[in-house]
TORVEXVO-28336 format. One record per residue (C-alpha): residue in one letter; z, x, y. Coordinates in steps of 0.25 Angstrom, whole numbers, padded with zeros to 4 digits, always signed. Example, Ala and Ser with C-alpha at 12.3 -4.5 7.8 and 13.67 -1.06 7.14 Angstrom:
REM residues 2
A+0031+0049-0018 S+0029+0055-0004 
***
This chain:
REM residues 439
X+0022+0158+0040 X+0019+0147+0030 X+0012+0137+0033 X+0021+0124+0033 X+0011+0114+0037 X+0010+0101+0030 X+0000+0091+0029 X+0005+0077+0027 X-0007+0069+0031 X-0022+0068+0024 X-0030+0056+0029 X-0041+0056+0036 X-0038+0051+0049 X-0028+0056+0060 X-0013+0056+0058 X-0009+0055+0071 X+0008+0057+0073 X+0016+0052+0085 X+0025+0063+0094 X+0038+0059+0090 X+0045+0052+0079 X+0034+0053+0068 X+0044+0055+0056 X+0051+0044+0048 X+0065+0047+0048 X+0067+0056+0036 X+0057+0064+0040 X+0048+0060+0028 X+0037+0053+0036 X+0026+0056+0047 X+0021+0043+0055 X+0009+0043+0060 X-0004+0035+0065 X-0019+0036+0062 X-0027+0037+0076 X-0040+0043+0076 X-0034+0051+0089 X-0022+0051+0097 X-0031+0044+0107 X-0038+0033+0099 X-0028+0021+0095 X-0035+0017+0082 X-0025+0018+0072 X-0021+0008+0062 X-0009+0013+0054 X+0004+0020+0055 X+0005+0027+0044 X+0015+0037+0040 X+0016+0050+0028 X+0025+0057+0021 X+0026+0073+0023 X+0030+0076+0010 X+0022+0066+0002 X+0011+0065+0011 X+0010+0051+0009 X+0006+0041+0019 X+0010+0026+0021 X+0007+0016+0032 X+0016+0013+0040 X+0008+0001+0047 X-0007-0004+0048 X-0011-0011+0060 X-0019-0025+0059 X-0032-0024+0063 X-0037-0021+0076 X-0022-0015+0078 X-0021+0001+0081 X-0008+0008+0080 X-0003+0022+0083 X+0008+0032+0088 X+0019+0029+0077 X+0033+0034+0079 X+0045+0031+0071 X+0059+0030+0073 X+0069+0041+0070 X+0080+0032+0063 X+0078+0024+0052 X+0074+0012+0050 X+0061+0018+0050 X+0052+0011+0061 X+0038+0016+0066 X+0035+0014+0081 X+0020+0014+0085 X+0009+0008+0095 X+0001-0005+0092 X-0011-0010+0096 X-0015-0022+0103 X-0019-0032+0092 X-0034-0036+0093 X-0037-0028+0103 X-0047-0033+0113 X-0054-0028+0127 X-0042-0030+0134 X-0031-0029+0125 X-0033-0016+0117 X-0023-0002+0114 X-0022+0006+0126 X-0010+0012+0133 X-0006-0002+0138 X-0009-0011+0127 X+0000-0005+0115 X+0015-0009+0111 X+0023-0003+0101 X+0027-0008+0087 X+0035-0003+0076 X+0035-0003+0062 X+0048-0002+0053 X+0046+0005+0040 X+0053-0010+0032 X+0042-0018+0037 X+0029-0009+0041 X+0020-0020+0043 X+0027-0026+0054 X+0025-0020+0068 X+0034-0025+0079 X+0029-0025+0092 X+0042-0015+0099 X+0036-0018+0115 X+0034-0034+0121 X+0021-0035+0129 X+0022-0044+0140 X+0008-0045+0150 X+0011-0055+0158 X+0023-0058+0168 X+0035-0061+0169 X+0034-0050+0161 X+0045-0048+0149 X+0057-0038+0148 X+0056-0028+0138 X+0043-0030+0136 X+0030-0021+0141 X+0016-0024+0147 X+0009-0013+0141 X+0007-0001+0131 X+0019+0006+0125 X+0015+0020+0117 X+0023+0030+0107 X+0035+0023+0102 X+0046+0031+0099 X+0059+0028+0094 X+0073+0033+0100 X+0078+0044+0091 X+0089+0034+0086 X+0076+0024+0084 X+0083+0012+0091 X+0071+0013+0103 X+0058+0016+0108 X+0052+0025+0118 X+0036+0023+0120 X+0026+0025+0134 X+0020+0013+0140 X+0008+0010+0148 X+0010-0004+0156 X-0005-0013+0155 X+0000-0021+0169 X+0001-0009+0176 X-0012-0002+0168 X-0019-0016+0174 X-0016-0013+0189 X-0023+0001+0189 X-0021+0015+0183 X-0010+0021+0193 X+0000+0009+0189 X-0003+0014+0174 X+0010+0021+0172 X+0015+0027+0158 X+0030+0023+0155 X+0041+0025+0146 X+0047+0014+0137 X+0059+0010+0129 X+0059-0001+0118 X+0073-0006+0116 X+0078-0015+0105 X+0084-0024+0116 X+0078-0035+0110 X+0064-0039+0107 X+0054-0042+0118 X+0049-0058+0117 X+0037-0061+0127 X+0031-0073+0134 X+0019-0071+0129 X+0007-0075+0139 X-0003-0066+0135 X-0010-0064+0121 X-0005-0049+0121 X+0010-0050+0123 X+0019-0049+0115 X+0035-0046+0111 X+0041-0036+0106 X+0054-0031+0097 X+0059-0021+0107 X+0063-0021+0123 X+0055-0011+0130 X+0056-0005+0146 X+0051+0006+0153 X+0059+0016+0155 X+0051+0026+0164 X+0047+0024+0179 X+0035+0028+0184 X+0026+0024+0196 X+0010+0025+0200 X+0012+0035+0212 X+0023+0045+0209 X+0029+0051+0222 X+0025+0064+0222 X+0036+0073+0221 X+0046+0063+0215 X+0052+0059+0203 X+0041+0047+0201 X+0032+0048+0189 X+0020+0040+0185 X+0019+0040+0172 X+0029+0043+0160 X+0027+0046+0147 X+0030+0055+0133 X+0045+0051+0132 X+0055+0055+0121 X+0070+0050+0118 X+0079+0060+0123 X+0088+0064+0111 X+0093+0058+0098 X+0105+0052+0108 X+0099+0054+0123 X+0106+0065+0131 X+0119+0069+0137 X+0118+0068+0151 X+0124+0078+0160 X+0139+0071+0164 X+0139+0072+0147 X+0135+0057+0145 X+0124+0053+0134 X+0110+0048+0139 X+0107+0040+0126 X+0094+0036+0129 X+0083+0044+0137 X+0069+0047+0136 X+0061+0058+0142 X+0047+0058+0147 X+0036+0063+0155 X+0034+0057+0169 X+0021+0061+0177 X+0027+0065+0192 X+0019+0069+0205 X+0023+0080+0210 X+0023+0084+0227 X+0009+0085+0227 X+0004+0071+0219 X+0000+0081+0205 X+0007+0073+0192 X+0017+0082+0184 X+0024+0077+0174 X+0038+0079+0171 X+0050+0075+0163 X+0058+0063+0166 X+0070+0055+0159 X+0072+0041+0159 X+0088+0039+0154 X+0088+0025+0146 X+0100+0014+0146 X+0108+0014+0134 X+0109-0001+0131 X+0098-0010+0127 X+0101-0020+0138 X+0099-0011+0149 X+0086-0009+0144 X+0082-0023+0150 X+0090-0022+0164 X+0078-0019+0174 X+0078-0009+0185 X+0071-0006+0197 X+0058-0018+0190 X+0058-0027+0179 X+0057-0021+0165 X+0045-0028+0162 X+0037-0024+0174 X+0029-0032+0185 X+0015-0036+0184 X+0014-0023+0197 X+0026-0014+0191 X+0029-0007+0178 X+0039-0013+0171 X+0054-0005+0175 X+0063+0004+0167 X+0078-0002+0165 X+0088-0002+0176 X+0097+0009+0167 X+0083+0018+0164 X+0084+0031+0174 X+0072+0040+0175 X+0074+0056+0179 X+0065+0067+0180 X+0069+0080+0174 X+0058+0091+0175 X+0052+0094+0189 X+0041+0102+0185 X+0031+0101+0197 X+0033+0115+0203 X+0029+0123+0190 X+0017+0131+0189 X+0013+0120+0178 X+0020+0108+0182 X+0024+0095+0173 X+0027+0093+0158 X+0015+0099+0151 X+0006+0085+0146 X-0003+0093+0137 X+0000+0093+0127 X+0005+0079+0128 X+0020+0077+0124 X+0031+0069+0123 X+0046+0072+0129 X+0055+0076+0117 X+0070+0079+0119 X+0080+0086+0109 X+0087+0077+0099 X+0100+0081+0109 X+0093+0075+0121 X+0095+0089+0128 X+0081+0092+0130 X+0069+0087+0133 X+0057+0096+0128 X+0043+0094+0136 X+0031+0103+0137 X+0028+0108+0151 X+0019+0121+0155 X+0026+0135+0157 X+0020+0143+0169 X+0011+0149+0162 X+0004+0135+0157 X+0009+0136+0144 X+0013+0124+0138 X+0029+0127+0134 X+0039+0116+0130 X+0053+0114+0141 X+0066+0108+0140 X+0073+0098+0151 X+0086+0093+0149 X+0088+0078+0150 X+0096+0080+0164 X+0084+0086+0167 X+0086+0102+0176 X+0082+0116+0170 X+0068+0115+0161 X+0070+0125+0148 X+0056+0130+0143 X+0056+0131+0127 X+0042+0137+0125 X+0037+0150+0131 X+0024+0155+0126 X+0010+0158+0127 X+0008+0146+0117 X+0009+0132+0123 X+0015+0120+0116 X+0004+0111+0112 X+0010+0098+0107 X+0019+0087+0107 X+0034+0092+0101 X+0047+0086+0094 X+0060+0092+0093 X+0069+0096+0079 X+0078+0086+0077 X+0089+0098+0079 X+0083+0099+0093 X+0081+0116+0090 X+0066+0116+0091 X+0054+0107+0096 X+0040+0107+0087 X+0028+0106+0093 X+0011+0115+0092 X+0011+0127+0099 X-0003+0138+0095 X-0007+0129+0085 X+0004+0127+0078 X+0018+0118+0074 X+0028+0125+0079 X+0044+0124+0082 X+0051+0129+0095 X+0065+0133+0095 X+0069+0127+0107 X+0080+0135+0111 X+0073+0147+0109 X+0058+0144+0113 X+0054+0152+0101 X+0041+0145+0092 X+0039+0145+0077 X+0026+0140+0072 X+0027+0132+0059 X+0012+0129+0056 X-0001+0136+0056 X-0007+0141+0070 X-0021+0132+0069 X-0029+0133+0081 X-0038+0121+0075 X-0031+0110+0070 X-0018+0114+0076 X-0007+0104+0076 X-0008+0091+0087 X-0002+0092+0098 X+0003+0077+0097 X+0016+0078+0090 X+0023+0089+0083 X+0036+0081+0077 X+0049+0087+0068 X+0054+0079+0058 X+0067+0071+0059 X+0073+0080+0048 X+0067+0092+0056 X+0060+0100+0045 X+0047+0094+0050 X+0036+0094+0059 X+0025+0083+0060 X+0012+0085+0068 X-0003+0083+0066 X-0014+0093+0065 X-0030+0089+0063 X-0036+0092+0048 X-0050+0090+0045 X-0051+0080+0057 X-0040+0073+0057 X-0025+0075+0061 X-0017+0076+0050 X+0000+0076+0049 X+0006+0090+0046 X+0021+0092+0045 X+0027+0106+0045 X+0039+0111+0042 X+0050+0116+0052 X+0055+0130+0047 X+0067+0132+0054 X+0072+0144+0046 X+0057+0151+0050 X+0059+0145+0064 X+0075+0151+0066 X+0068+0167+0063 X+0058+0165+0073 X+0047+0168+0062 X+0034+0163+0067 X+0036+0161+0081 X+0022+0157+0091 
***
């Protein structure tokens, strides 16, 4: 087979490319950012390349003593770039971790003008619509009029490790977020943003209770269609961590169905959005949380955490693809239907899957590593074609694995001479259709 790997970046240092939503909308740009790892929030630009010039243009430098990271952009001009801040001058207490982060985003007209996207409010009465913590991997709706991200609460992270709970958010634009300020580290924001998952310290065992949740992705270009024919317009999926009968965690799919107007996004349910200085602030009263996979009677139960992934569903909002072991410990991707019920295994091999994946926009096949290599997978058929070089050093991360908007492309990143380095390659649909090259 020819080799259709391209190299589009060269610098000497990593290159480090989100999940989801790392293409400009013409499918002309790769955003990125320039962590030394994955793990060590040190970067100080946003950059972005071309694929077909190979040249590279900051998208936004941070002031000093500022780090940023984990860039997404929208999918529908205007072009706007989405990713986490750090605190500005950080100090012993007040420095980047999981609770001390907000989101900003930067639109391609003005680049060096961040906008804070969630309020932070410490101190109570605490504010609607704003958060009391971290928020992590912005990513727009696939219209682009809204944000998902994870969040980690600092109140709840003070009162011990077991009330430390990962959630699910949603940034609105309501309206922008004004705070009474009574502490040096508050501050407002442009967008109204609510939890939207429900998650306790001390699952019941055996229930529908989860502790934590996380990797969420929008279901569809326009939600789903329900099963009385009705749209679902908005939706995300993620991964909540259940207990099963005997106390052991498995993680399983869950749902969370989001209101259609903006006002109903600030109409508490069963607590205040914003929380009390005990409790987690409370999804909406219109936000309704289900579990669609019961996974706990498997030889191998729960969605599969390595290799880490996120939830993506099909453009139609259809299916909702996850990774999950088969029996024989094999890492295989699956398909459950919004409306939850049967689980359709896509992958069956002695290969496991071995990254993060994205669907084609036609929703016909999902890319992601499998034995070293890029590859595509008819999702229909289960059948695998390998579009670059088996490696078994240097193979391609397992971080993200993303098509194009145009769907000719794929965008991951692979390590050369000690640094990662982007790579895209090409789609080959005509050698994929004869089944030439199949894992």
């Amino acid at each position: 087979m020819k080799e259709t790997e391209k190299q589009v970046t060269y610098t000497p240092c990593n290159h480090q490319l989100t999940n989801v939503n790392v293409w400009t909308p013409d499918s002309q740009w790769l955003v990125y950012d320039v962590r030394p790892s994955g793990a060590s929030f040190t970067g100080e630009t946003i950059e972005r390349v071309n694929v077909e010039t190979c040249e590279v243009e900051v998208v936004y430098q941070a002031e000093p003593e500022s780090f940023v990271g984990v860039v997404t952009v929208s999918p529908a001009e205007p072009v706007r770039y989405a990713f986490i801040h750090s605190p500005e001058k950080p100090d012993a207490q007040w420095h980047y971790d999981f609770h001390c982060r907000r989101g900003v985003i930067v639109s391609e007209s003005d680049r060096k003008r961040a906008v804070t996207l969630d309020a932070m409010d410490i101190t109570p009465p605490f504010t609607p619509g704003a958060l009391r913590g971290g928020s992590h991997v912005h990513v727009f709706s696939p219209d682009g009029s809204r944000l998902s991200f994870t969040y980690n609460d600092r109140l709840m992270h003070e009162r011990g490790a077991e009330f430390d709970q990962r959630n699910v958010g949603v940034a609105v634009p309501l309206h922008p977020v004004s705070v009474d300020k009574q502490h040096p580290r508050e501050y407002d924001g442009s967008h109204f943003c609510v939890l939207v998952s429900q998650t306790t310290a001390h699952p019941e065992p055996g229930s529908d209770e989860i502790s934590r949740a996380y990797e969420e992705g929008w279901i569809g270009r326009e939600g789903y269609v329900k099963a009385d024919g009705s749209r679902q317009r908005w939706a995300l999926a993620f991964i909540g961590d259940t207990r099963d009968e005997g106390g052991e965690k498995v993680p399983e799919v869950f749902i969370v169905d989001l209101p259609p107007a903006l006002d109903d996004y600030a109409k508490p349910g069963i607590g205040p959005l914003a929380g009390t200085p005990d409790a987690m602030p409370s999804p909406p009263a219109s936000v309704t949380q289900r579990r669609l996979t019961h996974t706990a009677d498997r030889r191998f139960p729960g969605v599969a955490t390595v290799p880490r992934h996120w939830l993506r569903s099909s453009p139609d909002g259809s299916k909702i693809a996850f990774l999950m072991k088969d029996d024989s410990g094999v890492v295989q991707v699956w398909l459950v239907s919004p409306q939850g019920g049967e689980l359709k295994q896509v992958t069956d091999g002695e290969f496991g899957v071995q990254s993060a994946f994205t669907w084609s926009p036609d929703g016909r096949s999902l890319a992601f590593v499998m034995d070293g290599s890029v590859v595509l997978c008819d999702v229909n058929s289960g059948v695998v074609t390998r579009l670059t070089e088996k490696r078994a050093e240097n193979h391609p991360c397992p971080d993200a694995v993303v098509f194009s908007p145009n769907g000719k492309y794929i965008a991951y990143m692979r390590e050369v001479d000690g640094f990662t380095q982007l790579f895209i390659t090409g789609t080959e649909i005509e050698r994929w259709e004869t089944g030439e090259c199949v894992v």
